[in-house]
C-alpha positions, 0 to 999 in steps of 0.5 A, a space after each residue: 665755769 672751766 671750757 674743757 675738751 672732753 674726751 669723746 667731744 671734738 669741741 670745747 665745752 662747759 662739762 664742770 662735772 669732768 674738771 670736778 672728777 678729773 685734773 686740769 693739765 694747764 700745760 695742754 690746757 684740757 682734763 686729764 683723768 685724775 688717779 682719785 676720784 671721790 665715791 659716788 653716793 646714790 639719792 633718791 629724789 623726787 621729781 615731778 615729770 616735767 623735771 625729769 623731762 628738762 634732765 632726759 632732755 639736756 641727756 640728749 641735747 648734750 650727749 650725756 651718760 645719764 639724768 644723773 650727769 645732768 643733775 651733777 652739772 647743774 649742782 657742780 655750776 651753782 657749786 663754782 658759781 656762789 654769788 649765784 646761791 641767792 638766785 637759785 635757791 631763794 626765790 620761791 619759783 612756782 613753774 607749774 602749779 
């Protein structure tokens, strides 16, 4: 996970969805904007309500644009994070049945 100061945050944070849609400049060691950005594509998807509960909730805790960013994030960590893959996707979780 890259530590990035965004812009908008005086502290360093974990935000992999900015370093994904922007440049690292090693040289000053934070995210600058890149000039090419890949397209956004819009998806329905279908959450039960405490899932969209935990997105509103990391919206607000780290002061995100929206419950898509939240979402972005969190595919961005297990995108960087491969040898996590078998955990997160594997195991049949059942939280609330």
């Amino acid at each position: 996970m890259w530590w990035t100061r965004t812009p908008g945050r005086s502290e360093p944070c974990p935000n992999s969805d900015y370093i994904t849609a922007n440049r690292l400049d090693s040289a000053r060691g934070w995210a600058v904007p890149s000039t090419h950005m890949s397209a956004m594509q819009s998806r329905e998807i279908q959450l039960k309500p405490e899932q969209a509960a935990y997105l509103d909730e990391a919206v607000q805790a780290f002061k995100l644009e929206d419950a898509g960013k939240a979402l972005r994030c969190l595919i961005n960590y297990a995108r960087e994070n491969p040898d996590k893959r078998d955990e997160i996707f594997s195991e049949v979780r059942c939280t609330d049945c």
